[in-house]
MARBA-700036 format. One record per residue (C-alpha): residue in three letters; x, z, y. Coordinates in steps of 0.5 Angstrom, whole numbers, plus 500, padded with zeros to 3 digits. Example, Ala and Ser with C-alpha at 12.3 -4.5 7.8 and 13.67 -1.06 7.14 Angstrom:
<vonus>
ala525516491;ser527514498;
</vonus>
This chain:
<vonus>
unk074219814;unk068223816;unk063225810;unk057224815;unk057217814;unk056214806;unk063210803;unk066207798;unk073206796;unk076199796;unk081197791;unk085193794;unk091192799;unk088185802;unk088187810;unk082181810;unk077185806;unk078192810;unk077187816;unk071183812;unk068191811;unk069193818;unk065187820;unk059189817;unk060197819;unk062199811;unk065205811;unk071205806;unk077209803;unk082205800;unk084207793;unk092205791;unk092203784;unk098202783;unk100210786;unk098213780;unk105214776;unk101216770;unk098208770;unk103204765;unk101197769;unk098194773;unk091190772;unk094185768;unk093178772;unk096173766;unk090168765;unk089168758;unk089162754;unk082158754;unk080162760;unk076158765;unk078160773;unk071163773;unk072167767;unk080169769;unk077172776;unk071175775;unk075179769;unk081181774;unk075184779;unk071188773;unk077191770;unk081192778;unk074196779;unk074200772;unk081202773;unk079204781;unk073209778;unk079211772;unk083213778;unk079217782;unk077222776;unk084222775;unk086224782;unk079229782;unk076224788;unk069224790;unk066219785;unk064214790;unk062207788;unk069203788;unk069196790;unk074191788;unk076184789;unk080178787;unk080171789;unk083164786;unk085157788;unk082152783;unk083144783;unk082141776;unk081147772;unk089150774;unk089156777;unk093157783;unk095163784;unk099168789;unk105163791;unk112167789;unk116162793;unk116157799;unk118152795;unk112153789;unk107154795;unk109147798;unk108145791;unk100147791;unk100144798;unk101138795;unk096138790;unk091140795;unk091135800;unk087130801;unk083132795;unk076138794;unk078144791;unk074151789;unk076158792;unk073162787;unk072170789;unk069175785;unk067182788;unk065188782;unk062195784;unk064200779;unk061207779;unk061211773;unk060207767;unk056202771;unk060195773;unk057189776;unk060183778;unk059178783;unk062170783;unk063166790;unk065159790;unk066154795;unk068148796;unk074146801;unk076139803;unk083139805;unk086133810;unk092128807;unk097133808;unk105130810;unk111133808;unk113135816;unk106139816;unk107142809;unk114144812;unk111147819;unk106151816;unk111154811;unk115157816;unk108161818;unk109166813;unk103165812;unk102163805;unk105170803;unk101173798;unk094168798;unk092165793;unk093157793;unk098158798;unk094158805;unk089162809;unk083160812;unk083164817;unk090162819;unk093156822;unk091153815;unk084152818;unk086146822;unk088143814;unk080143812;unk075138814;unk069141811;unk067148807;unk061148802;unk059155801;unk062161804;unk068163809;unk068170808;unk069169800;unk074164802;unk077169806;unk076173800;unk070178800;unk064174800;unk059179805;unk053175803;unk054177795;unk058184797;unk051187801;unk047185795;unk050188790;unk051195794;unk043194796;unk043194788;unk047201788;unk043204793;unk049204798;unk047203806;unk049196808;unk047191814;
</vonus>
């Protein structure tokens, strides 16, 4: 990447956010946490108890930041703002997480028709000791869902590695009568929230 234009790292896999940041014309490198063999795991994403959705994911997106900023002075990179994020699915206070099945992701879908729920994005910047953490939510209402569209969407792939087992911006969006909040957030990098924070860091955003 061209060092004339200011960027930050992204700590994340989500190819929605890279597109998310390319729309408002970011520019970023990716940052792999899970690259460096000296790590011992991996941001730990088990709830823990008593931990509200909101709680659960703003502390996955500080300590996925943190660790990104760990993993530059590791690795001796420029020490460019890092940007993490993490999404959650939330109905009832559970927290819905990444599917790990077809069959568990028909199961969230189930609970989801036919009632509102809340997608929970939380966006943190570190750099150098300095973290800050931002939380998005929106509402989302889902239409009645029968088990024939369940099935049909199921066999789109689509619920692969998204929280609450669907994406909006996929054929999913044809499940949603209305959104109270923000789509990008939904998506999983609320723009709005993103920008304001990097104006606060003094980093060159839209």
């Amino acid at each position: 990447m061209s060092t004339r234009h200011p960027y930050l790292y992204l700590a994340s896999q989500s190819p929605r956010r890279r597109e998310l940041l390319k729309q408002i014309g970011v520019h970023f490198e990716l940052l792999l946490l899970r690259s460096d063999r000296r790590r011992q795991i991996d941001v730990d994403e088990t709830p823990r108890a008593d931990e509200t959705p909101e709680l659960y994911v703003q502390r996955l997106s500080r300590e996925k930041a943190r660790s990104g900023f760990d993993a530059l002075q590791y690795r001796n990179l420029q020490p460019q703002p890092v940007l993490a994020a993490d999404t959650t699915v939330t109905l009832d206070g559970k927290i819905f997480g990444k599917p790990e099945s077809s069959d568990q992701a028909a199961s969230m879908l189930r609970e989801l028709s036919g009632r509102e729920h809340q997608v929970l994005t939380a966006v943190a910047i570190a750099r150098s000791e300095h973290i800050e953490v931002t939380l998005s939510t929106s509402t989302v209402q889902f239409a009645k869902l029968d088990e024939v569209r369940i099935k049909r969407y199921l066999q789109t792939h689509e619920y692969i590695d998204k929280a609450g087992g669907y994406a909006i911006q996929g054929q999913a969006a044809a499940f949603i009568e209305r959104i109270s909040g923000s789509y990008s957030g939904v998506m999983g990098l609320p723009l709005f929230e993103t920008v304001e924070m990097l104006q606060r860091f003094d980093f060159p955003a839209p």
